[in-house]
N, C-alpha and C positions, 0 to 999 in steps of 0.2 A: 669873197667867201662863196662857197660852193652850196648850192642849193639843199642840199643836205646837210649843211652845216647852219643854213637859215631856218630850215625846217625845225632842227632840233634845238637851238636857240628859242622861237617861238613856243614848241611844246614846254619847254622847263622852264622859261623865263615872263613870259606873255601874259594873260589872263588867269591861265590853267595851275593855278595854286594849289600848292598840294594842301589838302585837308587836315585837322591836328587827328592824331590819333584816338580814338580810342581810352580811357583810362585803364588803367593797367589791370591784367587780371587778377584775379584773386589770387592765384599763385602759380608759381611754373610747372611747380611739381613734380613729378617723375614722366611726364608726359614725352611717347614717341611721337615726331613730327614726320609725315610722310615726305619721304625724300622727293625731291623738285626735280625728275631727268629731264632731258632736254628732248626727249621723244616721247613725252607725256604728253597728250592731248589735252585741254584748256575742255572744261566743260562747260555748257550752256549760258552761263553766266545769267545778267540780270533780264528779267523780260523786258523787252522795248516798253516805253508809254505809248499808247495808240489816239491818235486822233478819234476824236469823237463822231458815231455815226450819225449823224443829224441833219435834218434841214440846214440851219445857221451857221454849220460848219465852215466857213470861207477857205477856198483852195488857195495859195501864195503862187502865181507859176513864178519860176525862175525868169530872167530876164534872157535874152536870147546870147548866146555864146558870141561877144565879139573878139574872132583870133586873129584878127590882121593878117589872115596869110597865113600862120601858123597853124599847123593840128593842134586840134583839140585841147589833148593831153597836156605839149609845152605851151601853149596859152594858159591854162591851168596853173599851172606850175611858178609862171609869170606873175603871172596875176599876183598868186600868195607870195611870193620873195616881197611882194608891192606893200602886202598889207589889204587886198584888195580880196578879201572873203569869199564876198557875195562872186562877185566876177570870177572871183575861182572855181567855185562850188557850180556855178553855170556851164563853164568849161566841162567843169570834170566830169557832170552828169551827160553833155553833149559825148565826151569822151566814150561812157560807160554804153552810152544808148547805142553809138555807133559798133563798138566791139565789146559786148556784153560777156565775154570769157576773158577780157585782161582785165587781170589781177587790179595791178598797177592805177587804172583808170577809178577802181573802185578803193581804193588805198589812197587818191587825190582825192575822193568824196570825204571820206573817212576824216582824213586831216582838215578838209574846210570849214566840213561839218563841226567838228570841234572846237576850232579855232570862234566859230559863232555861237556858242554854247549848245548846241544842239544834240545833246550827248545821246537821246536816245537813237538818232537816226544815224549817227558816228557807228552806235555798238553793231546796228544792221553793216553797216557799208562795210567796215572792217572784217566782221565776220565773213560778207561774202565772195572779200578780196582773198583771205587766207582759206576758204572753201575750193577757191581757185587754185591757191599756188599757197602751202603751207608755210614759204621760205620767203616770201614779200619782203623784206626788211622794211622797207617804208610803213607798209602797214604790223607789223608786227611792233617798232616802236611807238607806233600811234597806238594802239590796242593795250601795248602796255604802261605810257601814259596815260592814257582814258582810266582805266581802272584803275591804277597803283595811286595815282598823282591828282587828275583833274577830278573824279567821281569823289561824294562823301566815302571816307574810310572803310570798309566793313570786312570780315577774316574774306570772305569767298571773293572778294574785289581785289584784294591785296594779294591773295592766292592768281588768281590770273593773269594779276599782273606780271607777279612773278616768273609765270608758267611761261607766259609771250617774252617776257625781257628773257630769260635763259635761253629761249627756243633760238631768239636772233643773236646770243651771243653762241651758239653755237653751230651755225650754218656758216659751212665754208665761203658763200660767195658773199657773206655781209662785207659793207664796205669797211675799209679800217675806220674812218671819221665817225662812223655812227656808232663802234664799239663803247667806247666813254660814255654816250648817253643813252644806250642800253643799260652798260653795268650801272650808269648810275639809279634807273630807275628799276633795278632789281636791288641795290641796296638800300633805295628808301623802303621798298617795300618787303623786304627782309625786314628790314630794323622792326615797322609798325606788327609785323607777323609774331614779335620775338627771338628771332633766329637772328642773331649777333654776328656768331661767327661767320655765315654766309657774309651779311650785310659787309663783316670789315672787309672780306675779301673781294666783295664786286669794291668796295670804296679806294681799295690796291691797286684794284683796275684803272680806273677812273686817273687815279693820282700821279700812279708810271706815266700816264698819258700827258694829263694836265695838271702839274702837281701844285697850280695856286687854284684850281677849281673849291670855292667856300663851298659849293653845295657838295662838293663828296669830305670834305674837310669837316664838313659839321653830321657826317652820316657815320664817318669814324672815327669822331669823336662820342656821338653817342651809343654805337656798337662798343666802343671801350668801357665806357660806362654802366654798360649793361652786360658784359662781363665780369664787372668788377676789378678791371687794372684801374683805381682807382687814383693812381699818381699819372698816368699817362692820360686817364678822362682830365685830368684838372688842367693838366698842362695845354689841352687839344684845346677846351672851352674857354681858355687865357687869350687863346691865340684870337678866336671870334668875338674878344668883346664889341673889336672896333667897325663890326660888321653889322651895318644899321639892319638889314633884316632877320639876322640870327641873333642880335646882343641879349635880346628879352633872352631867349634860349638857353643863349649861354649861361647868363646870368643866373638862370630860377637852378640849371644846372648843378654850378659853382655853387648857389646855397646848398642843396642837397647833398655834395661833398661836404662841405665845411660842415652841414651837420651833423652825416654822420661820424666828424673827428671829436664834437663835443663841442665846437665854434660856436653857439649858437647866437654869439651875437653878431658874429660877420658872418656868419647865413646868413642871418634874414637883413642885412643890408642889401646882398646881393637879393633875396626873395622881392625886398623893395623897388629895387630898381628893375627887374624884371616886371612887375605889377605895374610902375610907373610909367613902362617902354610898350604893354600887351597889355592890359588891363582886363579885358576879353579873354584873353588865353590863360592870366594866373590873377585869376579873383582873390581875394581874401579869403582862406578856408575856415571852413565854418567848423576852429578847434576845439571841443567842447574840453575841461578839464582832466584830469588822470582818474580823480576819483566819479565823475561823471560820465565818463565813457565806458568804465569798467562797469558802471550802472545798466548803462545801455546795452553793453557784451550779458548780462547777467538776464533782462529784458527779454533780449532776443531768442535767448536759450530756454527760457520759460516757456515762451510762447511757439516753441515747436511743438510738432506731432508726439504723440506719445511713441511713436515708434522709435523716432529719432533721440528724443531727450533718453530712450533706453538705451539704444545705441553708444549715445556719451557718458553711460553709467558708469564707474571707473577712468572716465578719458578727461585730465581738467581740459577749462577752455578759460586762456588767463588773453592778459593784455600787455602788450608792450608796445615804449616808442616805434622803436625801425628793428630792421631782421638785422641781426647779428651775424659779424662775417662767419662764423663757424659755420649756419643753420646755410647761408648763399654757397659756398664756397664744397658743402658737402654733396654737391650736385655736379655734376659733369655734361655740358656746361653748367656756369652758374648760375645760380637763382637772380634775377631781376631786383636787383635794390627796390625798385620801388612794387613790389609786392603787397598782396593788402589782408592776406593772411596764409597762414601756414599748417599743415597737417605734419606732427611726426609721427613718426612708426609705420611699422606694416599693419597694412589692413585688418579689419574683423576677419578670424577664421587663420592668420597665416600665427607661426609661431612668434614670439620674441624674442631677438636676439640680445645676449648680455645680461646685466644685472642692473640696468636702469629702470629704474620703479619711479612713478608709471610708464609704460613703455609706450603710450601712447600718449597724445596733448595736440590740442589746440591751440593757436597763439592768433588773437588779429591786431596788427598796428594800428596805432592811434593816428599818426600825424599822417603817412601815406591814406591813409583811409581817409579822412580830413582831404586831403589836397584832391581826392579823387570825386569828390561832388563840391556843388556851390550852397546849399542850404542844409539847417541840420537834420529836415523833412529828408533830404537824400542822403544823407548820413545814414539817420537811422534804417533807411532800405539798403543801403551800401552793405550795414552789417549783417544783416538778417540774408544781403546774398550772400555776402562773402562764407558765414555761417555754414550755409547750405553746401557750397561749392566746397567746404574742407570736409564736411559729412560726406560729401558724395567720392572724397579720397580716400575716409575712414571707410568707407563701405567698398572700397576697393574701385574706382572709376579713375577711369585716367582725363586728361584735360577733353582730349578729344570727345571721349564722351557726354561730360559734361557741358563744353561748349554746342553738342547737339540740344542737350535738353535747354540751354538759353544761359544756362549760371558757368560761362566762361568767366 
């Protein structure tokens, strides 16, 4: 196997676990998503963590580069196909120090760096490989795993990820081998963003390629999901059960189908064996009753601002299990099954179209809202945001803005 097909093996399969997402937001909404070109420049991203200025600071030096003869660089290079981090990471700084303007040298920092969990000094290295040479592919898919994949989840991580994985899927000299594992990590990072359809389509990529790859397999299987082709998600998540590190997935998946047909009791078989397989990732949700939850919706609403509870004067705000295919499907794309409340109508101030009285409403889900925190302490803040984030659509905001103010 080719060096860059080692490379990319240890980024997606090695240590570098992609993080769970996020819980879903409040809702999708009418929300424009700023289109991803591939001549979009990647912003600033996370600030490094800095070493501490102090006396007791202890410096680490590097061990000194042994290349047998070899430059620098393929010592480097060497080293990591080995497994051998440290020793790479040695190389690749003798590399860098020697010719401080290739890229390349500093795109073998990047990946050592990471490969040793070292994420802050990764995000330096890579950044100052693509400062160099914006089309790096090495570093460009290191940059985009670092963020999309190995970093905790968060929108601005997942966005850059993105930004670098498109950038290297569309530089003509990327090599063909690394294409697959580019698209694949702008599909996982589409999917976590909400952008579906992207996701299926880098997961196309991926599959034309390597069409038994489970990781693009289970990325369009849940981009199907999240469109809403609800027979072709069931059939994709069938296919994963027998896949010891996706079966949890599949499985809590497969419940969330069979729920919403009215299954509810082979749901929560499949919810069980999900819980039994991740126990971690699908707790027990903390479902409080129908008529206790509507309590809680009623709670929430009290206890806004007086400006706000004017705002919903005229507007109900009810409850229900899950979002009804009408309410998903009247969206282009669809709404996210697993949604955790809904605004209909057009905003304060715009007209009403038709003859439905009230023309506006509220709706937040019981059981998604449930699955989205682990206690009923976060429950009850789950609804008071979710609350907030439909007001803030009643008042005319779109996702983007409100995920500025914090109530994505």
């Amino acid at each position: 196997m080719s060096r860059r097909g080692l490379l990319a093996l240890c980024l997606l399969f090695a240590a570098c676990k992609r993080t769970a997402p996020a819980p879903a937001a409040p809702d999708a909404g009418a929300s424009v998503t700023a289109s991803v070109g591939a001549s979009s420049a990647p912003a600033a991203g996370d600030a490094p963590v800095m070493p501490p200025e102090d006396a007791t600071h202890r410096v680490r030096p590097l061990a000194v580069c042994r290349a047998e003869g070899a430059a620098p660089l393929d010592a480097a290079r060497r080293y990591f196909d080995d497994g051998r981090f440290e020793e790479a990471l040695s190389c690749a700084a003798q590399a860098a120090a020697l010719e401080p303007d290739l890229a390349a040298a500093h795109a073998e920092r990047g990946i050592a760096l990471a490969a040793l969990g070292r994420e802050p000094e990764a995000q330096l290295a890579y950044a100052r490989a693509l400062a160099i040479d914006p089309g790096d592919s090495d570093a460009l898919l290191g940059a985009a795993h670092l963020y999309a994949v190995q970093l905790p989840s968060t929108r601005e991580r997942d966005e850059l990820g993105v930004l670098y994985a498109e950038r290297g899927l569309s530089q003509p000299n990327t090599p063909p081998e690394l294409v697959p594992h580019l698209a694949l990590v702008a599909a996982m990072a589409f999917n976590d963003l909400g952008q579906a359809e992207e996701a299926l389509a880098r997961a196309a990529i991926v599959l034309a390629r390597e069409p038994g790859s489970r990781e693009a397999l289970y990325e369009r299987a849940l981009a199907l999901f999240e469109l809403c082709r609800f027979a072709e998600a069931k059939a994709a998540f069938s296919r994963l059960l027998d896949d010891a590190e996706r079966a949890a997935h599949a499985h809590q998946h497969l419940g969330l189908l069979l729920e919403r047909e009215g299954r509810w009791k082979q749901a929560q078989v499949h919810f069980d064996k999900a819980r039994a397989l991740a126990p971690e990732d699908f707790p027990a949700p903390p479902l409080p009753s129908e008529d206790a939850f509507r309590a809680e919706v009623l709670r929430a609403v009290a206890a806004l601002p007086e400006d706000m509870r004017g705002d919903l004067d005229g507007v109900p705000v009810t409850a229900e299990e899950l979002p009804a295919d009408g309410d998903l499907l009247a969206n282009q794309p669809p709404l996210s099954p697993t949604i955790l409340g809904l605004f209909r109508g057009p905003p304060l101030g715009e007209p009403c179209d038709g003859s439905e009285t009230p023309c506006r409403s509220v709706v937040l889900y019981r059981r998604n809202l449930a699955r989205a925190v682990r206690t009923p302490e976060e429950l009850r803040e789950q609804i008071r945001v979710t609350l907030l984030h439909e007001i803030g659509h009643l008042r005319g905001e779109d996702d983007e803005e409100l995920a500025a103010r914090g109530l994505e």
